[in-house]
C-alpha positions in Angstrom: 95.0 54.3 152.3 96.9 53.8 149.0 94.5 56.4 147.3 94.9 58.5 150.1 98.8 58.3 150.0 99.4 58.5 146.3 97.1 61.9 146.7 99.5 63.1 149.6 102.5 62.3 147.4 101.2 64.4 144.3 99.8 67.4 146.9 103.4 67.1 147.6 105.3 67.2 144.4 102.9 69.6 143.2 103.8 71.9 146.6 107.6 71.5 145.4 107.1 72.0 141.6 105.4 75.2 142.5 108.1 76.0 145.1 110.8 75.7 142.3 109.2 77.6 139.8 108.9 80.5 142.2 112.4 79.9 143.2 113.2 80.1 139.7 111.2 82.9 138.9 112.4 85.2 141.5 116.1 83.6 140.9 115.3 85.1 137.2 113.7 88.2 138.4 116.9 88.5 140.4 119.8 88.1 137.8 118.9 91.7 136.5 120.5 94.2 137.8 117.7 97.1 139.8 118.5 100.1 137.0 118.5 100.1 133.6 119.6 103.8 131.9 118.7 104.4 128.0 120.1 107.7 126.2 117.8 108.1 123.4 116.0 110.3 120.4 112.8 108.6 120.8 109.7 110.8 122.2 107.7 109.7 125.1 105.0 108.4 123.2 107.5 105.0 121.8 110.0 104.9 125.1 106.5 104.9 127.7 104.8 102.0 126.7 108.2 99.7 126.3 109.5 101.0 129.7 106.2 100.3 131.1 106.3 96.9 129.4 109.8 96.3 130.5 109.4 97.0 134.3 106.4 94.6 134.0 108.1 91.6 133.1 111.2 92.0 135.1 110.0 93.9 138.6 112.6 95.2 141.0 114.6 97.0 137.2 113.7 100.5 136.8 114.3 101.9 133.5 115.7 105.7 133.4 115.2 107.4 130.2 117.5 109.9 128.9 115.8 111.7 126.1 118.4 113.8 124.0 118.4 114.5 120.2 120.5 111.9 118.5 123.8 113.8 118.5 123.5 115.5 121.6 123.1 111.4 123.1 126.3 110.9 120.9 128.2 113.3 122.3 127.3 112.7 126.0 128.2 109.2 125.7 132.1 110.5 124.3 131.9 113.3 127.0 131.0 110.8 129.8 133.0 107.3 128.9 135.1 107.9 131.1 132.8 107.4 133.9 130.2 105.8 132.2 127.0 106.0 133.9 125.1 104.7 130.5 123.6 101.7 129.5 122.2 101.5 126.0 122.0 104.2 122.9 118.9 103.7 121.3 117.9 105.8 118.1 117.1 105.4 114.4 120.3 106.9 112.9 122.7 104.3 112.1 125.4 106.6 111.4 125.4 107.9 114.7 125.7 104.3 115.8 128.8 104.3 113.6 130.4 107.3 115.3 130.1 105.4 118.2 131.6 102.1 117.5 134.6 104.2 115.6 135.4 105.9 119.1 135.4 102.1 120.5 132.7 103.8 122.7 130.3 100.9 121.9 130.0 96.9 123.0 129.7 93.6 121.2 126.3 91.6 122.0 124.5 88.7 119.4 121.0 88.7 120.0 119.5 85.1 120.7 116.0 85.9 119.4 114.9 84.1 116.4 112.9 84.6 113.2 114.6 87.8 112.6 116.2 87.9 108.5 119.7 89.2 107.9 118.1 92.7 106.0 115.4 94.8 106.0 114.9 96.1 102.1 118.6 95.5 100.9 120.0 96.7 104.4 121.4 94.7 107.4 118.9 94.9 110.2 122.4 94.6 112.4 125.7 95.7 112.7 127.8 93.1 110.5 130.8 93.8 113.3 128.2 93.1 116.0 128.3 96.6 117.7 124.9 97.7 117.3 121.3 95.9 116.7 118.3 96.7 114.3 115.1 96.6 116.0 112.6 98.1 113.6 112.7 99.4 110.1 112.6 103.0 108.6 111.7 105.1 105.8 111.4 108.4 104.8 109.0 110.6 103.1 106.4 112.8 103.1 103.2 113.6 105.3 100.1 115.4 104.5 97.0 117.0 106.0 94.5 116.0 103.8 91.9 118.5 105.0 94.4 121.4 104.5 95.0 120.5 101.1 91.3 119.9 100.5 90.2 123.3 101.5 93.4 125.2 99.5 92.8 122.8 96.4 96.5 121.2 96.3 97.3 118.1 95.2 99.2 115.4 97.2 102.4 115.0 96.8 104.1 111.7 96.2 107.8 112.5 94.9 110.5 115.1 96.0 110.3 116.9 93.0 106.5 117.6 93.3 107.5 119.6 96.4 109.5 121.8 94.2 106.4 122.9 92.3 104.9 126.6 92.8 101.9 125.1 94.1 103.6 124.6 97.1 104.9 127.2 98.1 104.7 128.4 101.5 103.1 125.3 102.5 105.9 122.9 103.7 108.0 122.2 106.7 111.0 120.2 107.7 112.8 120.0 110.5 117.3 120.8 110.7 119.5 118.1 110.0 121.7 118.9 112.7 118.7 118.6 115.1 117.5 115.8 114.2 119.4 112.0 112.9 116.6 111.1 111.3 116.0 114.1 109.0 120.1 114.1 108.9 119.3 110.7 107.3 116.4 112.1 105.0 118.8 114.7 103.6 121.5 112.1 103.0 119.3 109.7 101.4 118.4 112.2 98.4 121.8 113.0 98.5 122.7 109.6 97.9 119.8 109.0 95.4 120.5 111.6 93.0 124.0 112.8 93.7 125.8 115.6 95.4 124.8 118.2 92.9 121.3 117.2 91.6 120.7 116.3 95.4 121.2 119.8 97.2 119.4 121.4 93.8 116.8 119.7 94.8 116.7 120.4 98.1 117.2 124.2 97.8 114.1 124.3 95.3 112.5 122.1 97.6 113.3 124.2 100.5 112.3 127.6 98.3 108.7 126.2 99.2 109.4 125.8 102.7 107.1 127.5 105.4 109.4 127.0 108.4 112.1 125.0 109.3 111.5 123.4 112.8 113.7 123.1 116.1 112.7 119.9 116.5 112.0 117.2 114.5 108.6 116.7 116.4 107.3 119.9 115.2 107.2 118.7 111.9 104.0 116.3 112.2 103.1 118.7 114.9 102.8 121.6 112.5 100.9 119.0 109.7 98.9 117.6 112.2 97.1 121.2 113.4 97.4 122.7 110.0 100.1 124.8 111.0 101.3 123.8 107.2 100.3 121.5 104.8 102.7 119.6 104.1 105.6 117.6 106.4 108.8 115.8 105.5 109.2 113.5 108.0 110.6 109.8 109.1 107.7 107.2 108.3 106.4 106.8 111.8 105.7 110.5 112.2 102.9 109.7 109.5 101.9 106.4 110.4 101.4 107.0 114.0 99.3 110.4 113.2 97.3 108.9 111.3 96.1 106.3 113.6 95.6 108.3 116.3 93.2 110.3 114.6 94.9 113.1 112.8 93.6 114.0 109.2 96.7 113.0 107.7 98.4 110.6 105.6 102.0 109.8 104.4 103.9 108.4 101.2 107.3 106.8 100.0 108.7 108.8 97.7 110.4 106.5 94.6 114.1 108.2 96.0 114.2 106.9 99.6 116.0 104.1 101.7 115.1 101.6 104.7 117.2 101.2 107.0 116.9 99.7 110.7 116.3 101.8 113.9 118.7 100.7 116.2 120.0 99.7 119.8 123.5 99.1 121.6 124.5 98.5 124.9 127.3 101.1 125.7 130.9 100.1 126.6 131.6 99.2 130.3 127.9 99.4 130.7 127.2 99.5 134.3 124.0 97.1 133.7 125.0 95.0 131.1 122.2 91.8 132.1 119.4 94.5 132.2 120.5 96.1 129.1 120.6 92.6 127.5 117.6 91.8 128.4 116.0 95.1 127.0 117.5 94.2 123.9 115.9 91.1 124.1 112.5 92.1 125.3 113.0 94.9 121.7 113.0 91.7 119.5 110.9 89.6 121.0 107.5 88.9 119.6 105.9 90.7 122.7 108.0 93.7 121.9 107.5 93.5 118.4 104.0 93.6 118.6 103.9 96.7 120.9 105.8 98.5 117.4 102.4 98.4 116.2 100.8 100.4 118.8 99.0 103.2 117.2 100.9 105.9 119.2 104.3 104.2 117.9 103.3 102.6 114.5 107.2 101.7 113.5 108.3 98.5 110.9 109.0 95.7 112.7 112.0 93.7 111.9 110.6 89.7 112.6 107.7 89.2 109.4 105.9 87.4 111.4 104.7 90.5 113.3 103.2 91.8 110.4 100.1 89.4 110.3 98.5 91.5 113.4 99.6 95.2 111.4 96.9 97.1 110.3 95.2 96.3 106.3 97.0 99.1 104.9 100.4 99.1 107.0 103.6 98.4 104.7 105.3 95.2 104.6 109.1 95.7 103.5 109.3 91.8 103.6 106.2 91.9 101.3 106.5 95.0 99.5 110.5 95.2 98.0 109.8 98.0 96.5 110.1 100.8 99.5 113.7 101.8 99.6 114.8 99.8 96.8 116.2 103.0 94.8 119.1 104.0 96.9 121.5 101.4 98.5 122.5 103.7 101.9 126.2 103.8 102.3 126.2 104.1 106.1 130.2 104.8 105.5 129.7 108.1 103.7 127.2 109.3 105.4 128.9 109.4 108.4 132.1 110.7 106.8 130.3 113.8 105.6 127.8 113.6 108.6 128.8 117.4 110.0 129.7 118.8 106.6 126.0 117.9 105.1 124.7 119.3 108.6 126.3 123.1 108.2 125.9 123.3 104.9 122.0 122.9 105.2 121.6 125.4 107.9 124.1 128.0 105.7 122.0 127.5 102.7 118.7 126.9 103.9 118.3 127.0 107.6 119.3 130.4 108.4 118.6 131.5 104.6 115.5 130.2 104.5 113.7 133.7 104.1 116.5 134.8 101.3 115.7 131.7 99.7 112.4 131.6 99.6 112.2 135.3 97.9 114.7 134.1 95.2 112.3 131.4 94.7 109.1 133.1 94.6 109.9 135.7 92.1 112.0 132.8 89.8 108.7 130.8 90.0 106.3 134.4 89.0 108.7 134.5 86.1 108.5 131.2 85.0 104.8 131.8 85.2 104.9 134.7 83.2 107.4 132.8 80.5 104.4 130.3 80.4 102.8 132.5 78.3 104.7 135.0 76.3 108.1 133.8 74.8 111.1 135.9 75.1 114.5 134.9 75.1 116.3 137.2 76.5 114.1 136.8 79.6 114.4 132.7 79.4 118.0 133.4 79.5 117.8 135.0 83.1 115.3 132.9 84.6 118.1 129.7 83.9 120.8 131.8 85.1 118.8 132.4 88.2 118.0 129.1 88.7 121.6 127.7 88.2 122.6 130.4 90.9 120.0 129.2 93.5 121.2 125.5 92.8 125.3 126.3 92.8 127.2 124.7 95.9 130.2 126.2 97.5 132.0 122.9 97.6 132.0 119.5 95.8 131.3 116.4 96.8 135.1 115.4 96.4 135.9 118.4 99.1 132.9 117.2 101.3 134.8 113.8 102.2 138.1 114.8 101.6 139.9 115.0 105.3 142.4 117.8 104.3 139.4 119.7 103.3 138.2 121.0 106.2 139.4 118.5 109.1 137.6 120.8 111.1 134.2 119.0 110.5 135.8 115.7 111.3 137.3 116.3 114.3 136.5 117.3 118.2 137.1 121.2 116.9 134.0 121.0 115.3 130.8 122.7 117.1 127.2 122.1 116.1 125.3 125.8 116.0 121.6 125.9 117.1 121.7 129.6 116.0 122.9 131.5 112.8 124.7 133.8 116.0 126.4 131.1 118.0 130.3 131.3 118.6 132.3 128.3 116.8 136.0 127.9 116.0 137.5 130.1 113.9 138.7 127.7 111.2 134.8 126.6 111.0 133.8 130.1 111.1 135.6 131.0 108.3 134.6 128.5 106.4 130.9 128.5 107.1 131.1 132.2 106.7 132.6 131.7 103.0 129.5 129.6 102.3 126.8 132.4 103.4 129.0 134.6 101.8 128.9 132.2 98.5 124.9 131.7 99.2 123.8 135.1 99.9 125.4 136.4 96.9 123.8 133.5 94.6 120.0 134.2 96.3 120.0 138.1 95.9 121.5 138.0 92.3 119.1 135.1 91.9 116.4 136.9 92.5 117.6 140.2 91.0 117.7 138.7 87.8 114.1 136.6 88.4 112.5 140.2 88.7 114.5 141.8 85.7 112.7 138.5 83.6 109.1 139.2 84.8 109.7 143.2 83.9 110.5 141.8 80.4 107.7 139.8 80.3 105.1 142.4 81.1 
């Protein structure tokens, strides 16, 4: 009888152990809130499997995805605070992130997951005030389609200024700035690394090679991946994840790059702040860390320990200090000068991309015919032709100056997705100055490139 009773008694405790734990789990389960909305950048391919993920651990939340382009999800979130129907902004810029904590549009929250360092590279994975939180690390660079430039006998690229060479010309793409944070963030990082003058030089020669500028910034790897051109600049994850799904392709860190953290915040008067927590949480948790190595995703996680289950040949920024360790990203200026860099790239390249690319075809013949016969006169106007490709209608002092032109730094402003579209007339005169400036400089640019190779014959 005493066996028999001390078996009852555990059948029993075991019966109410398991009771409580389902009482608990469901108590858990219940805490979150039944909706869950994320305005963010990211493509289907990285929000899918998290979402999925997500709704798995905690049933009865549905996530909602909002997918906008990182400044259209900025501007929805000013345009609808006042009835906020938002939960979290998640996207890689971290100037964007900025624009939003300025506008007091953003809300405190300190993660509780551990093993995570204070930086990634020589940046803070999160916001020092607390606004905003790193959840993965990245770079930028270039990708390439390796059977492409097999079969057309070009050689890889592995630094910006490669990709001024005539050997690639008509073989690159790149997607807008003002389409896309993270190219926004590509452009400011060479900026950054080699100053406002030597910077845009480079990217106008750069850009004098260019097959297309995209709409998106997926139809960069896109256009790499089907051979559509060679050659892609791109965020790090556009390369990595290609080329583990099977594309031909392959990417590199150029020596003038940064690493900074892609990131997450849970929106001011959130109207699911435990689920949106919890997201967070879920982001930085080893689980969700992991699933940043998925080959459709392929992004740098932020906890080290993650890295022991990457790939052989995946980079380590905790192993490998290197990557990013030329330019110190001042998150400040960029976003000071965030609309200003974005208008002047699509005046001087974007939407005189073809002009460009005809002053920079027949500078390059003429260099190529200065190769091999010497003639000053004709040296002369292939330097004065490149000096004019390379000339800026402002200086870096104007670009952040706020008298100079507060347009670009206040709600006036208005982003054009076409050379055409209707602005404000203070930005329109401006902008139209700088074509003005920049068609001038590419036809007498190329005028004089031509007059050098008549010389040289």
């Amino acid at each position: 009888m005493k066996l028999k009773s001390r078996i009852s008694v555990s059948i029993s405790v075991i019966i109410v152990v398991s009771a409580l734990c389902l009482w608990a789990g469901s108590s858990l389960a219940a805490v979150l809130e039944s909706k869950l909305v994320v305005v963010t950048s990211y493509p289907k391919d990285l929000t899918g499997p998290f979402k999925k993920a997500f709704e798995a651990k905690h049933p009865g939340t549905t996530v909602e995805i909002l997918q906008k382009k990182t400044s259209a999800g900025v501007k929805y979130i000013q345009e609808t605070a006042q009835g906020n129907t938002s939960d979290l902004m998640w996207a890689s810029a971290p100037d964007a992130f900025e624009v939003l904590k300025a506008d007091g549009l953003l809300a405190k929250y300190t993660p509780v997951a551990e093993g995570i360092p204070e930086k990634i590279g020589s940046y803070p994975i999160n916001d020092p005030d607390g606004y905003y939180i790193g959840f993965a690390g990245s770079g930028y660079g270039i990708m390439w389609n390796t059977r492409y430039l097999k079969a057309k006998k070009i050689p890889v690229p592995k630094e910006w200024a490669d990709l001024k060479k005539p050997v690639y010309h008509n073989h690159v793409g790149m997607s807008a700035p003002s389409r896309s944070g993270t190219t926004h963030l590509t452009v400011e990082t060479v900026l950054q690394g080699e100053g406002w003058d030597k910077g845009w030089a480079t990217w106008k020669q750069m850009a004098g090679n260019f097959k297309m500028v995209t709409e998106r910034s997926f139809g960069v790897p896109e256009g790499v991946n089907s051979g559509d051109f060679g050659i892609g600049i791109v965020i790090d994850f556009f390369g990595f994840s290609s080329k583990a799904t099977g594309f031909p392709v392959d990417f590199v860190y150029p020596t003038v790059t940064t690493l900074v953290p892609a990131n997450i915040a849970i929106v001011k008067a959130a109207p699911h702040p435990k689920a949106a927590a919890a997201f967070i949480e879920y982001l930085l948790s080893i689980e969700g860390q992991e699933l940043l190595l998925d080959p459709a995703i392929r992004r740098l996680p932020v906890n080290p320990s993650t890295y022991a289950k990457a790939p052989e040949d995946f980079p380590n920024p905790f192993k490998d200090q290197s990557i990013g360790a030329a330019v110190k990203f001042d998150v400040g200026l960029s976003k000071d000068r965030y609309n200003i860099v974005n208008s002047l790239f699509d005046v001087m390249i974007t939407y005189r991309r073809e002009d460009l690319v005809n002053a920079t075809e027949a500078i390059q013949k003429a260099e190529a015919a200065l190769a091999e016969k010497s003639n000053p006169e004709a040296e002369a106007l292939i330097k004065e032709a490149r000096a004019l490709v390379t000339a800026m209608p402002i200086s870096e002092a104007e670009a952040v100056d706020k008298k100079f032109p507060g347009v670009f730094t206040s709600d006036v402003y208005k982003k054009r997705k076409k050379a055409g579209v209707k602005v404000p007339p203070r930005q329109a005169e401006i902008e139209e100055k700088w074509d003005s400036f920049t068609q001038a400089n590419y036809a007498e640019a190329e005028a004089k490139a031509e007059q050098a190779l008549k010389i040289l014959k």
